[in-house]
Phi, psi and omega in degrees: 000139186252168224267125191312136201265126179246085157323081206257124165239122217194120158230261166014179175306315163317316186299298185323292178328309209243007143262335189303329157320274177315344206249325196254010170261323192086027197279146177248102182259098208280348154198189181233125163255102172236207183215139140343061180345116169292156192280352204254040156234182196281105179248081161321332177231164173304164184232153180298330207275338186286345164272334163270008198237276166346321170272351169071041159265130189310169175214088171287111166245090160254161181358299191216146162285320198271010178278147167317333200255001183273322147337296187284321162296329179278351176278317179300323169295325174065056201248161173267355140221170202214133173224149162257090173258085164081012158259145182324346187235158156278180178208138183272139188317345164285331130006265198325283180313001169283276199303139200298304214292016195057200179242173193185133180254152149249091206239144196250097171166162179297079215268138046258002188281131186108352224284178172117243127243172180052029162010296235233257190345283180298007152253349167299311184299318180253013155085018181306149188228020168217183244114152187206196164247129152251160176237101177251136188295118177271125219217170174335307190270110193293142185061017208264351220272149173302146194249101141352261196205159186248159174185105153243206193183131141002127152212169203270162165261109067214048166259156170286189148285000151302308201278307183322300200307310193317297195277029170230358170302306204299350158298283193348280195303290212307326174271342174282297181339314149329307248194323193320291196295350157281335174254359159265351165265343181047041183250007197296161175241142186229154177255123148302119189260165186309098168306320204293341163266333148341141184221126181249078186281164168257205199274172174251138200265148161292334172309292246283002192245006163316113187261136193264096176259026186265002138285186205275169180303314187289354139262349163316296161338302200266340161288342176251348210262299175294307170270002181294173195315128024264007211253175189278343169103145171275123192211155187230143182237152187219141170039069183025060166201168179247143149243131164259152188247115175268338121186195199195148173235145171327122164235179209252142155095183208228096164215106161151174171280114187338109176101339199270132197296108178241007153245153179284286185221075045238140219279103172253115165253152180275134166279203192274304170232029187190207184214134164239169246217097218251095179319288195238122194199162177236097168293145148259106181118182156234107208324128170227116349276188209267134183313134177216140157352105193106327151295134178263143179289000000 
């Protein structure tokens, strides 16, 4: 009998992880559907495609999936699961429908909270004090799909979303392991999720790191914390120039105006109910004039 023919379409470091996975099984995993690195990002992490070119798995990036002619190819490969990991598009339900044994996304967070993109930022971002993986059937409605299985883990307020990420890779593999040999027998159990719980975000843009400082600090906080390196960073501009912020710490008492600077050294600003305390920080450009006690961000 011959052993169900798998299709991963996958990017980021999960995606490395959980095809390096399949590969290091011996599973027959018939091509990789990934993306092109863009040139204007930061590419920080492992990528699927280098585990599949090491594995000798064909490796495709086109544009879109969802094109007729894309269809058609993927129909042709004839594969019997379809896994997703971190990749980026949607796949259109003539997809979904090719495989007997179905498709399945791996998604990072505990759904139904999350569904979306930047998963792992925006729970960071809302002060979460757990995060995960799920493994889901994948249907029309992006994450909305029955949930196969979980796996979370602990994070500190005062991880970066870098830091969050590390300690939430190692769920991926630990639920596909789990589950891969129940979905290639397509004995796997799926749960229907809760709507009534659900959260959906979107993907996040570098504006979006724009600091509001008529908010309260712990949210500010938790906003430099979610975009900080490896991410485009959280920033505020004075005098035609951007400061980026990198990170920052809670500082104790309240006298000023929400943005008004009220130390130099060490460069403290007032919030909504406090002062934050700006650590690690960058101008880009030069500020004119030059910032002093009493400019507001």
């Amino acid at each position: 009998m011959k052993p169900p023919r798998i299709l991963f379409f996958g990017y980021s470091e999960v995606g490395h992880t959980c095809l390096e996975l399949l590969l290091a099984r011996g599973d027959e995993v018939i091509g990789l559907i990934t993306h092109e690195d863009h040139p204007d990002e930061k590419i920080w992490f492992k990528t699927p495609a280098s585990a599949a070119i090491e594995g000798g798995v064909p490796v495709f990036t086109p544009d879109s999936v969802n094109t007729p002619e894309w269809i058609e190819r993927i129909a042709a490969m004839q594969p019997d699961l379809i896994l997703s990991v971190y990749y980026r598009q949607m796949i259109c339900p003539a997809i979904l429908a090719l495989p007997a044994l179905g498709a399945f996304n791996l998604h990072g967070s505990l759904l139904p909270k999350y569904r979306g993109r930047a998963p792992i930022n925006w729970a960071v971002l809302h002060g979460e004090p757990r995060i995960g993986m799920t493994l889901h059937r994948m249907v029309k409605r992006p994450d909305a799909g029955a949930i196969v299985d979980q796996e979370g883990v602990e994070i500190a307020p005062r991880d970066t979303a870098g830091q969050a990420f590390r300690k939430v890779l190692p769920c991926a593999r630990t639920v596909l392991a789990r589950q891969i040999d129940k979905l290639l027998a397509g004995t796997a159990t799926e749960t229907p999720q809760d709507e009534s719980a659900a959260t959906y975000f979107g993907g996040r843009q570098p504006d979006d790191g724009r600091l509001d400082w008529t908010r309260p600090t712990a949210e500010i906080f938790n906003l430099i914390r979610a975009v900080t390196e490896p991410y485009p960073g959280a920033f505020s501009e004075c005098g035609g120039a951007r400061l980026m912020v990198w990170w920052a710490e809670p500082a104790p008492g309240h006298a000023g105006t929400p943005g008004e600077i009220l130390s130099l050294d060490p460069l403290v600003v007032a919030t909504a109910d406090g002062t934050l305390r700006l650590t690690r920080t960058e101008w880009r450009g030069t500020p004119s004039p030059a910032p002093r006690p009493g400019t507001l961000l």
